[in-house]
C-alpha positions in Angstrom: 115.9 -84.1 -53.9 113.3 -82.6 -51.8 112.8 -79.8 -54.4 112.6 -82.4 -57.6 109.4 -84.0 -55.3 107.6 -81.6 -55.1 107.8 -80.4 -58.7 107.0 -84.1 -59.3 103.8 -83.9 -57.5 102.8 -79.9 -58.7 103.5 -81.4 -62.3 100.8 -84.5 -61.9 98.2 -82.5 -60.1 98.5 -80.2 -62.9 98.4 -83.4 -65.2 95.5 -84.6 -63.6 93.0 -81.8 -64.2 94.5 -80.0 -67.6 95.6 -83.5 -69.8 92.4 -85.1 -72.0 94.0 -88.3 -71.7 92.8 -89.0 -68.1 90.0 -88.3 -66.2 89.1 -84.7 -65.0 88.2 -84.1 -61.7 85.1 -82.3 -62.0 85.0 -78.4 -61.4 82.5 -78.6 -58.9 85.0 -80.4 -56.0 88.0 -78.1 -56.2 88.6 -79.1 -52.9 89.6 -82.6 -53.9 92.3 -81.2 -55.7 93.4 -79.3 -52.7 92.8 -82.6 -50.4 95.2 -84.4 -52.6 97.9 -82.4 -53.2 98.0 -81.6 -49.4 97.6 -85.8 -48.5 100.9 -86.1 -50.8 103.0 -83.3 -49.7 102.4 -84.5 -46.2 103.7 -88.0 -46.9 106.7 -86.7 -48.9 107.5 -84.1 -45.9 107.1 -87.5 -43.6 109.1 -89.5 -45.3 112.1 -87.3 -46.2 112.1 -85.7 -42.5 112.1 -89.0 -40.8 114.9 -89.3 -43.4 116.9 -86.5 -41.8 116.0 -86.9 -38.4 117.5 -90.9 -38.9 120.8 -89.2 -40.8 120.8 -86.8 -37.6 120.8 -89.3 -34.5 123.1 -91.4 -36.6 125.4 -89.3 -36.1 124.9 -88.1 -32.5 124.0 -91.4 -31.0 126.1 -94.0 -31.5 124.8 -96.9 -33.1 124.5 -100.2 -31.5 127.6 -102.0 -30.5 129.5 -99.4 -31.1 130.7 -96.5 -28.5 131.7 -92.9 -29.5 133.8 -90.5 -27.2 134.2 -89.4 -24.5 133.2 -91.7 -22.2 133.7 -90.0 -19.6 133.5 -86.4 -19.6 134.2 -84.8 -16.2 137.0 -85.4 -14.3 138.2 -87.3 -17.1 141.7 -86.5 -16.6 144.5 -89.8 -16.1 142.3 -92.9 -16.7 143.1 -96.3 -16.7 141.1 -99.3 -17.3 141.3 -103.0 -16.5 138.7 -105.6 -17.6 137.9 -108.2 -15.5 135.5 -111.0 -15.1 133.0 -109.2 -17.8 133.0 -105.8 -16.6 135.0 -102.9 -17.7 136.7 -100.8 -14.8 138.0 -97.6 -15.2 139.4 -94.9 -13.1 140.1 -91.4 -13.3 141.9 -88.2 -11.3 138.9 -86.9 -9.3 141.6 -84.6 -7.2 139.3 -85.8 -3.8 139.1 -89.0 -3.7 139.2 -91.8 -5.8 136.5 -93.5 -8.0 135.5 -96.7 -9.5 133.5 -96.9 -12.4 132.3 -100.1 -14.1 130.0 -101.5 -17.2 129.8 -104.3 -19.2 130.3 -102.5 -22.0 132.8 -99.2 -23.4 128.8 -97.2 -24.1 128.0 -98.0 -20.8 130.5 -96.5 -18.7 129.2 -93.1 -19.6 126.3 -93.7 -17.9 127.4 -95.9 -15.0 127.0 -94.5 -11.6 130.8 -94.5 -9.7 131.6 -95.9 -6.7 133.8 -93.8 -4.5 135.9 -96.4 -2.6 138.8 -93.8 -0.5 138.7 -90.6 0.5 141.5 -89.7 3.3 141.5 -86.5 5.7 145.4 -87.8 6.8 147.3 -84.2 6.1 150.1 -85.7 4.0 147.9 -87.7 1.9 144.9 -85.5 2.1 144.8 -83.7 -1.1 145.0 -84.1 -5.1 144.9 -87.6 -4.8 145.8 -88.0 -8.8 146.2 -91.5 -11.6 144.7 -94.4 -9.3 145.7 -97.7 -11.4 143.8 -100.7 -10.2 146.3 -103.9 -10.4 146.5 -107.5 -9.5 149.9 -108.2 -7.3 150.7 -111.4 -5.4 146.9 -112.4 -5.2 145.1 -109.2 -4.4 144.3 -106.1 -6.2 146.1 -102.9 -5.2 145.2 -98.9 -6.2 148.8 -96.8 -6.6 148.2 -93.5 -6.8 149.5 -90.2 -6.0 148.5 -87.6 -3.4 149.8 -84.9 -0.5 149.4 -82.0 0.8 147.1 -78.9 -0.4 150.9 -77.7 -1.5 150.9 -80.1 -4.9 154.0 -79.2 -6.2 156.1 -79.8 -3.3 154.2 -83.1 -1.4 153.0 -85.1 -3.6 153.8 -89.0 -2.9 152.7 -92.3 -4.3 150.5 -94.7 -1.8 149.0 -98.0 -2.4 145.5 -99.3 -1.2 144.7 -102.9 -0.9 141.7 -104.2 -1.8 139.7 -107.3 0.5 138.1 -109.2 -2.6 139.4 -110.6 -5.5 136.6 -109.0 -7.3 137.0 -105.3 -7.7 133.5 -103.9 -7.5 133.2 -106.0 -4.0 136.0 -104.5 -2.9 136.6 -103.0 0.5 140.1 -100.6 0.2 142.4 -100.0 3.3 145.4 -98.2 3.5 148.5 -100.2 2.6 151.2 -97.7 2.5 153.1 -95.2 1.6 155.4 -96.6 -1.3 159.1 -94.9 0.2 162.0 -94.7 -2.1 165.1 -94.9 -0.2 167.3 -93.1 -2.1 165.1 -91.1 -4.0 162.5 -89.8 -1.3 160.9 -86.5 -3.5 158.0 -85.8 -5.1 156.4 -88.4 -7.3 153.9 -89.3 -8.9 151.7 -91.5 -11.4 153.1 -95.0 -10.5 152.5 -97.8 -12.7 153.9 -101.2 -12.9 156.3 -103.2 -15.3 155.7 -107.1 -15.4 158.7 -108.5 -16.5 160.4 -111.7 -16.6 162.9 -110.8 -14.0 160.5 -109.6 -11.7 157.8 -106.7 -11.3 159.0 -103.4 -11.0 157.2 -99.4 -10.1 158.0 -97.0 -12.9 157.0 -93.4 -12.3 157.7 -89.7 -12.8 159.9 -87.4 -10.4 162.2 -85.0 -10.7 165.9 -84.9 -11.3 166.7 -80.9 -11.0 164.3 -78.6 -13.3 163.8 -81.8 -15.0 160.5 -84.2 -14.6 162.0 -87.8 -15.8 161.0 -91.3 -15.6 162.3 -93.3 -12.8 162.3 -97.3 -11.9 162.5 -99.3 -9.1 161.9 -103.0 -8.5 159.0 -104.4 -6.0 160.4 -106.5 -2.8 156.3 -106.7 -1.8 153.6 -104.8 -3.4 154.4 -101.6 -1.2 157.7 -101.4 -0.9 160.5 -101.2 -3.9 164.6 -100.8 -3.8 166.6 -97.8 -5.1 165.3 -96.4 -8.0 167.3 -96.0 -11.3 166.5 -92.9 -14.2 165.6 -94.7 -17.3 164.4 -91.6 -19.2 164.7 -87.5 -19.2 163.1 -85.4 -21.5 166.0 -84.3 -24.5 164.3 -83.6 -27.6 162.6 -80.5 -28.5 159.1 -81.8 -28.6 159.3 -83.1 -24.9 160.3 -79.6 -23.6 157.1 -77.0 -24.6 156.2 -75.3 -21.6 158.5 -77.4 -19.1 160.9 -80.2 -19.7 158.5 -83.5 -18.5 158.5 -87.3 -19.1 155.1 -88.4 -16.7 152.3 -90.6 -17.3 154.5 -94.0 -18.4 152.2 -96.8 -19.6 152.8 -100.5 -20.7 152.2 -102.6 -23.5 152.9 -106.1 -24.1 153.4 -107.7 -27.5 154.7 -111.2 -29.0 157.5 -111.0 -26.2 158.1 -107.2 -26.9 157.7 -104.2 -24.1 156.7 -100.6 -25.0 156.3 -97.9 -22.3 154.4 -94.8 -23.9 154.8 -91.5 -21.8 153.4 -87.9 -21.6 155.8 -85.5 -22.8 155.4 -81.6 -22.0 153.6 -79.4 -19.8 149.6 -80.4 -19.5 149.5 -76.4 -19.5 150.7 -75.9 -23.2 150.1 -76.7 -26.3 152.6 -79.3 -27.1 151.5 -82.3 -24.7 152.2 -85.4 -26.2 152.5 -89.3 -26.1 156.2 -90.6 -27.0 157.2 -94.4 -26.4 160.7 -96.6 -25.1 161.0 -100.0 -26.1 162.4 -102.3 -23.7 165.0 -103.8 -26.1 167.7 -105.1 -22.7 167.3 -107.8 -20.9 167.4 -105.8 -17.2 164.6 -102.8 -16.4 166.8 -101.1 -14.1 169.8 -100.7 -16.4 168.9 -97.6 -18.1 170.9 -98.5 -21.7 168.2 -101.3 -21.8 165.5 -98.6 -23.2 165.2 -96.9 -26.5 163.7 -94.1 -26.7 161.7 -93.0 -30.2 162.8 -89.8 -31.8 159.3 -88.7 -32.7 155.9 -88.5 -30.9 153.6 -91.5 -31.4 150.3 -89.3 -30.5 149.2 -86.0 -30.4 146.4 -83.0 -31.4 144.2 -84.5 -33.8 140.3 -83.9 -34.8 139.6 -81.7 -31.9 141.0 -83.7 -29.1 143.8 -81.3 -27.7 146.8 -82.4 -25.6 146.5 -85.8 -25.7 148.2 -87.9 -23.1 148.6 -89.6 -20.0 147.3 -92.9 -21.4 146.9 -96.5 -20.2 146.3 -99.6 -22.0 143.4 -102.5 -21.7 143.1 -105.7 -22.9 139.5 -106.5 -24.3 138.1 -110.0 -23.5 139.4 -111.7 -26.9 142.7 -109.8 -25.8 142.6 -106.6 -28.2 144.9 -104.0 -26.5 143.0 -100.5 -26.7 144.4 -96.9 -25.8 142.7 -95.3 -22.9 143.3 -91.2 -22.8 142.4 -87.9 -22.2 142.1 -85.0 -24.0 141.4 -81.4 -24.2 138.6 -79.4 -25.8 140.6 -76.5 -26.0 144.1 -75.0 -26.6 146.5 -74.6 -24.3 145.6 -77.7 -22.7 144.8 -77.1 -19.0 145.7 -79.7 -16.1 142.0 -79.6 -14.3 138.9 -81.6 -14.3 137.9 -80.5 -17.5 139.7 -83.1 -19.6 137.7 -86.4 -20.8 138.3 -90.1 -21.4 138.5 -91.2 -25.0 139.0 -95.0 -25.8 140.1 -96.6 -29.1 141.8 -99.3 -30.3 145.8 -99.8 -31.1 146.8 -101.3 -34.0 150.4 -102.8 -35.4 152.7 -102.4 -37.8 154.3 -104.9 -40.0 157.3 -104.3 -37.7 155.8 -105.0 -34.9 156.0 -101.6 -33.3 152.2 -100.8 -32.2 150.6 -97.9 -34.5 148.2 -95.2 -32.3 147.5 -93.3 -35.6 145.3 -90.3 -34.7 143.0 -89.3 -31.6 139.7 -90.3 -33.3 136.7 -87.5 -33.8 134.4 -87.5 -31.1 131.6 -88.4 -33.6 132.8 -91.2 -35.0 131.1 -95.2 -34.0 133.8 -97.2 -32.5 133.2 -100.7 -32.4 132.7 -102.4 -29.1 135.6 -104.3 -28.3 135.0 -108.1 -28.9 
């Protein structure tokens, strides 16, 4: 187009002082020629790079009310997010302490300062301190997360912190406890929580042998749960590249229907994955109450490597939206250098929710409504 301009122009200068039809420019002011064809090229050159420069930051810069990923991109790794009393809160593995980050909208969490709220120098809760989930139990709000010793593969336990306000950002955090399992006391990590009819329950990841499964127990307080039941080991193909793991669960509620997605893999490979149980029983802690899907629900797409370790949000009109991280390369690696992506989860005519794709990093996400 650019090209077709400027022949335009060349073609009416040359018009202008060659054709008998119009009136010459006389001889004696070539320079007026010169003046004008310079006046127009500089308009068209104007006009068509503001042109480009719009078509440019249209597509780096998001436009407005919409978001694009990541939103968060260092120490990105494990996030969930709550939203509550008109901000958005998210929270991330920061492997020394634990973070609170908060905006009014998805855009502006990327720039929002966080708020460290707990650091601990206690040796058996000292280090990696990894998935801090913010929930509201029995009239406060508690952070469950993981942490131990520098030794992560042999220590690593899941603790609760209590919070003094009911609204987060206000929040001073104290040690509640270490959450014990009596009959299960091993490594564990990335507690979340089921809300169910018959009661609330911890769901988590642990192993049984080389095996990393899912494992449930139900609450007697906020801190403190009964034995815990296996509801989930890792048996197809696709849930075993690089090391046999189930971690990460998730929950999502749905016209009286419970899915739990999960991360499925090593984070070190290349196969880590989201796969999802339905609850279809009518008791949690019988394990032939959960249905497992045969395939993966979510996984490499559009650059975003090694998706997983997800959690779920509901927007202010009640949208539910998929909160992740991802990798920029491949193998995936299981350090700070994964980010945040957010997007939103939509249904099939079955009911069963539909992920589809981890969306391209450039692309304008609406803002949730």
């Amino acid at each position: 187009m650019f090209r077709s301009i400027l022949v335009l122009v060349f073609w009416q200068v040359y018009n202008t002082t060659r054709s008998p039809s119009v009136v010459r420019i006389p001889s004696s002011r070539p320079s007026s020629i010169m003046r004008l064809i310079f006046l127009v090229l500089s308009f068209v050159v104007t006009v068509l790079g503001a042109a480009t420069y719009s078509n440019v930051t249209e597509d780096i810069y998001p436009r407005a009310g919409t978001f694009q990923n990541a939103i968060k991109t260092k120490d990105g790794s494990d996030p969930f997010m709550v939203y509550h009393e008109g901000f958005y809160y998210l929270t991330t593995t920061t492997w020394s302490n634990i973070q609170i980050t908060r905006a009014t909208t998805i855009n502006g969490l990327k720039t929002a300062t966080p708020k460290v709220v707990w650091t601990d120098s206690t040796a058996s809760r000292c280090c990696s301190l990894w998935a801090p989930e913010i929930h509201f139990v029995n009239g406060s709000w508690y952070i469950y997360y993981s942490a131990g010793t520098a030794k992560i593969s042999d220590n690593q336990r899941l603790h609760a912190l209590k919070g003094s306000s009911n609204i987060i950002w206000d929040s001073t955090w104290t040690f509640a406890s270490e959450i014990m399992i009596p009959n299960h006391d091993v490594w564990s990590i990335d507690g979340t929580l089921l809300v169910h009819s018959t009661g609330t329950y911890l769901v988590y990841s642990s192993f049984d042998g080389p095996d990393q499964c899912l494992w449930i127990a139900k609450l007697t307080s906020p801190t403190t749960v009964g034995n815990t039941v296996k509801i989930s080991t890792p048996t197809h193909d696709w849930e075993k590249v690089g090391a046999s793991v189930n971690e990460g669960p998730a929950f999502l509620y749905r016209n009286g229907r419970t899915f739990m997605t999960y991360s499925a893999s090593s984070c070190t490979g290349t196969g880590y994955k989201l796969g999802l149980i339905e609850l279809t029983g009518s008791d949690p802690m019988n394990p032939s109450s959960w249905t497992k899907s045969p395939n993966p629900v979510f996984q490499t797409a559009n650059g975003n490597f090694q998706p997983g370790h997800n959690g779920f949000f509901l927007s202010p009109s009640n949208e539910i939206y998929n909160v992740y991280h991802a990798n920029t390369v491949t193998p995936g690696r299981c350090d700070g250098s994964r980010y945040t992506n957010v997007q939103p989860v939509n249904f099939r005519s079955d009911g069963t929710p539909d992920f589809g794709e981890p969306r391209p990093l450039s692309e304008n996400i609406p803002e949730p409504s």
